[in-house]
C-alpha positions in Angstrom: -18.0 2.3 5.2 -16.6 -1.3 5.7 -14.1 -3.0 3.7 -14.3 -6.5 2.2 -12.3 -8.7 0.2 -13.6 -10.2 -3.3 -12.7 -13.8 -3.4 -12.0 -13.5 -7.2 -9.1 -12.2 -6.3 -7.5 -15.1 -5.8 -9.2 -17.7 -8.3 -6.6 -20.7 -7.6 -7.3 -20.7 -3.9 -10.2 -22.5 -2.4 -12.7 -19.9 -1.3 -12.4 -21.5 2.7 -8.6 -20.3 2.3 -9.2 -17.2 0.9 -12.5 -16.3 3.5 -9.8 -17.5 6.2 -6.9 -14.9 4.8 -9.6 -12.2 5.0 -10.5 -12.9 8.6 -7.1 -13.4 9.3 -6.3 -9.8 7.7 -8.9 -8.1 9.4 -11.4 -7.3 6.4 -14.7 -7.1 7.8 -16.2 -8.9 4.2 -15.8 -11.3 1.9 -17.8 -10.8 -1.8 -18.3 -14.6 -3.2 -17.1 -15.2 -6.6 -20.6 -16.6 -7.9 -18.5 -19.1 -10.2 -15.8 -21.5 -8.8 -15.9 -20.3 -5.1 -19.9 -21.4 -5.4 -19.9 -24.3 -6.9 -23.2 -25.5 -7.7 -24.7 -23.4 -4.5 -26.2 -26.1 -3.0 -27.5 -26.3 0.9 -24.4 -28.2 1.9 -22.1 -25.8 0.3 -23.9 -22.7 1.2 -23.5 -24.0 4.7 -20.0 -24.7 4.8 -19.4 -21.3 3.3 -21.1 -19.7 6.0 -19.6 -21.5 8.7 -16.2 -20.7 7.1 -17.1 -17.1 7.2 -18.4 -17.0 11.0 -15.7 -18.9 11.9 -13.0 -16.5 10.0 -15.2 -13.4 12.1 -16.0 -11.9 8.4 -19.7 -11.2 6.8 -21.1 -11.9 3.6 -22.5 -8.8 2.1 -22.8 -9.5 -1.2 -23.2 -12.8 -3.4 -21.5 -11.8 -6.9 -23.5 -13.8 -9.2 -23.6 -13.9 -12.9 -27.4 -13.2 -13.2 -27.4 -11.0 -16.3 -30.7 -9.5 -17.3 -31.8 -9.0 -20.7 -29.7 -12.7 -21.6 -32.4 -15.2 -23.2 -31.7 -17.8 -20.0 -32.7 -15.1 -17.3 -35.9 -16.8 -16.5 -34.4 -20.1 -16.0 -31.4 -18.4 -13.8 -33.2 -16.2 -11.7 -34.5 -18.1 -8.9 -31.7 -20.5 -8.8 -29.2 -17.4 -8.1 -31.9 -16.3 -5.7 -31.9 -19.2 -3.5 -28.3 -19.6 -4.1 -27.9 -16.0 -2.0 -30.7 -17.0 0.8 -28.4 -19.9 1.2 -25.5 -17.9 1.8 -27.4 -15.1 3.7 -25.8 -12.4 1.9 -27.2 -8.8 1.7 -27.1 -8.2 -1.6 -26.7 -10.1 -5.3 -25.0 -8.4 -8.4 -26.2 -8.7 -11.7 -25.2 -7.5 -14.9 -26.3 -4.8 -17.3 -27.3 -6.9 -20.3 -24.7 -7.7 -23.2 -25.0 -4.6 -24.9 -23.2 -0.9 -24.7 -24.7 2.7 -23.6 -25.4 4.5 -27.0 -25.1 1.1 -29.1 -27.6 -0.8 -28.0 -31.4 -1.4 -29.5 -34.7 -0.7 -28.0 -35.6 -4.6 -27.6 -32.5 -5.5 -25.7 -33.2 -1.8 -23.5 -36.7 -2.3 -22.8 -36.0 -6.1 -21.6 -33.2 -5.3 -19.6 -35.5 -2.6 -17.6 -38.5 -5.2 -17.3 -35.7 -7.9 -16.0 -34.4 -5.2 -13.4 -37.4 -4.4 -12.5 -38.6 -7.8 -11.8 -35.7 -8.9 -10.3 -35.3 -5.6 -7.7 -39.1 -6.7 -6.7 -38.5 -10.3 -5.9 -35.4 -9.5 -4.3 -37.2 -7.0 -1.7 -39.6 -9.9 -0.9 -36.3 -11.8 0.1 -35.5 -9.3 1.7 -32.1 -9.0 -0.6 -30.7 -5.6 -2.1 -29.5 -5.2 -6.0 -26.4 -4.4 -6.7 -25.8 -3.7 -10.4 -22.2 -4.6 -12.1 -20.9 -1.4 -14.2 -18.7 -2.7 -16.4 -17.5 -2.4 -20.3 -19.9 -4.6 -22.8 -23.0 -3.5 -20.7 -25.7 -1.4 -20.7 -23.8 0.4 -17.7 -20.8 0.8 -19.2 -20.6 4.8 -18.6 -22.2 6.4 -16.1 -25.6 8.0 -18.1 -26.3 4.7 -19.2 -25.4 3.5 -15.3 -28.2 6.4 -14.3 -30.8 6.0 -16.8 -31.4 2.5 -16.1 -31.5 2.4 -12.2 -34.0 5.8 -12.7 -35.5 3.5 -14.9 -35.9 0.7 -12.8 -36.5 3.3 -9.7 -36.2 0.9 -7.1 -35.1 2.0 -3.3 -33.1 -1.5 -3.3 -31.8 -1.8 -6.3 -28.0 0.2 -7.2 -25.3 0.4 -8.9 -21.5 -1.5 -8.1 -19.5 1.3 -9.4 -15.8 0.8 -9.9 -13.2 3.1 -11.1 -12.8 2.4 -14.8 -9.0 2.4 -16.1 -10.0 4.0 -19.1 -11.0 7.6 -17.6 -9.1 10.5 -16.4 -8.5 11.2 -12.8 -10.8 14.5 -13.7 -13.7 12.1 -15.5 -13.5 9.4 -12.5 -14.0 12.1 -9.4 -17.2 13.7 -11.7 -18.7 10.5 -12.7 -17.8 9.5 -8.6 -20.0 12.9 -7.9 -22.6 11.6 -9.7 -23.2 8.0 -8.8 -22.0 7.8 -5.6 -26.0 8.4 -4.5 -27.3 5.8 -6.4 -24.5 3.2 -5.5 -24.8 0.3 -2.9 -21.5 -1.4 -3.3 -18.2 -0.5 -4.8 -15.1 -2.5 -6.3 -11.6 -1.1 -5.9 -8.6 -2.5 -7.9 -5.6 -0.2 -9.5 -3.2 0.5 -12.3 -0.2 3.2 -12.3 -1.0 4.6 -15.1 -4.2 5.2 -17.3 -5.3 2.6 -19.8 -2.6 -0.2 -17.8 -3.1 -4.1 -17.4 -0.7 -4.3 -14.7 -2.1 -4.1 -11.5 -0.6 -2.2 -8.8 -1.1 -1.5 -5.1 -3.6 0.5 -4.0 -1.6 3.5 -2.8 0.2 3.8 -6.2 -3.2 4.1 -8.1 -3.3 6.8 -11.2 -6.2 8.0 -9.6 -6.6 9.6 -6.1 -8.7 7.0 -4.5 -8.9 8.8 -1.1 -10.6 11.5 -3.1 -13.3 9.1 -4.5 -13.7 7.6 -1.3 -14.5 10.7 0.0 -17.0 11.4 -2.3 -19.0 8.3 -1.1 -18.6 9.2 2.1 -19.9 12.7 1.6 -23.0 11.4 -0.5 -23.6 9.2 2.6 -22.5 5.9 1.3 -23.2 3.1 3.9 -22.1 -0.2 2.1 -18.9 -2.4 1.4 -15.8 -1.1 -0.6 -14.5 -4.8 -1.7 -10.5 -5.0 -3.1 -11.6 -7.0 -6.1 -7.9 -7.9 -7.3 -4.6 -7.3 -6.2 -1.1 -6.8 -7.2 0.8 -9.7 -8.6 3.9 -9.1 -7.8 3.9 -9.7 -4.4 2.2 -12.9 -2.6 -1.1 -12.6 -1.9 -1.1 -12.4 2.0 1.0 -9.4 1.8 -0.9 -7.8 -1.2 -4.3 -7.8 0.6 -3.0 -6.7 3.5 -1.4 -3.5 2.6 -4.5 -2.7 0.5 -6.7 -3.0 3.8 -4.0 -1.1 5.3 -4.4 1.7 2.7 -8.0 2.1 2.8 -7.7 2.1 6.4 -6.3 4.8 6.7 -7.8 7.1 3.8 -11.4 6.3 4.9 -10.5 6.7 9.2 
């Protein structure tokens, strides 16, 4: 697996300074923040980011945009975020999992957010772009049946889930729902807390889960894509932080 560098983790610096810290840490990524560090996604931007990125020796792998399916402007969105991710050449766009919880949602918003996946999985093959679906609290992939029974839903061979530890779960709950996705993931966001149920971010290594242990489990389930560090530790400036992250994952995934 390769490791990349989420550019939301550092929202008040340009995304040409924080592409250049990733190169300059040795990350092999960067993940776009499909807000500030896009802009408006024109050609000229798009450009420059890509330059920015070849320059700095890191890829794009995946444009994190805020398509959300099932949301009443989808239609309008979808092929602006589209061209927005041919314009960066990225290998796959995130979306989110409609605005309403596994197990408290209704059929309407369900059954739309399946057709919208669908439809946006298909169009993204014939780009040839990949899916990669947030899951994330306030969505329809908030826990991990709700994660499973919409991509078997949508049963597309590009589209999967971005699966993330979630602070709320035990170390025991994380490594089984890790058990169970890892197969249907493309893309993975790592970020920690000391203890369960935190705010305060931590290093990776001092995690309340075992993250080499997760890791593993992608690994073993032949998990081919980008583990991104999505935020970092505050307490220490951000050159540092990142790079003792890399460090870390470094060595649990050699």
């Amino acid at each position: 697996m390769q490791i990349g560098l989420c550019t939301i983790s550092n929202r008040d610096a340009s995304v040409d300074t924080v592409i250049c810290e990733a190169g300059e840490a040795g990350y092999d990524g960067v993940e776009l923040w499909g807000e500030d560090h896009v802009g408006d996604g024109g050609p000229e931007t798009c450009r420059s980011i890509r330059e920015t990125a070849r320059e700095a020796g890191v890829e794009i792998p995946v444009y994190g945009s805020y398509l959300r399916i099932g949301a009443p402007d989808f239609d309008e969105a979808i092929e602006r975020e589209f061209e927005i991710a041919d314009r960066l050449d990225a290998d796959l766009i995130r979306v989110w999992a409609g605005s309403q919880e596994y197990g408290d949602y209704d059929d309407d918003h369900w059954n739309q957010a399946v057709a919208d996946l669908e439809r946006t999985s298909r169009l993204a093959a014939d780009r040839g772009l990949g899916v990669t679906v947030e899951k994330h609290a306030n969505t329809l992939t908030n826990d991990g049946e709700g994660a499973r029974r919409l991509l078997e839903a949508v049963d597309r061979e590009n589209c999967r889930l971005n699966w993330q530890p979630a602070f709320s779960m035990d170390p025991d709950a994380l490594v089984a729902e890790a058990r169970d996705l890892a197969p249907l993931s493309n893309n993975v966001h790592v970020q920690a807390v000391p203890e369960r149920g935190s705010r305060n971010r931590c290093p990776l290594e001092d995690a309340f889960f075992d993250l080499e242990e997760l890791l593993g489990i992608f690994a073993n389930a032949g998990f081919d894509g980008f583990v991104n560090v999505e935020f970092v530790d505050d307490d220490r400036p951000y050159g540092q932080a990142i790079e003792a992250d890399l460090a870390f994952l470094r060595r649990i995934s050699s």
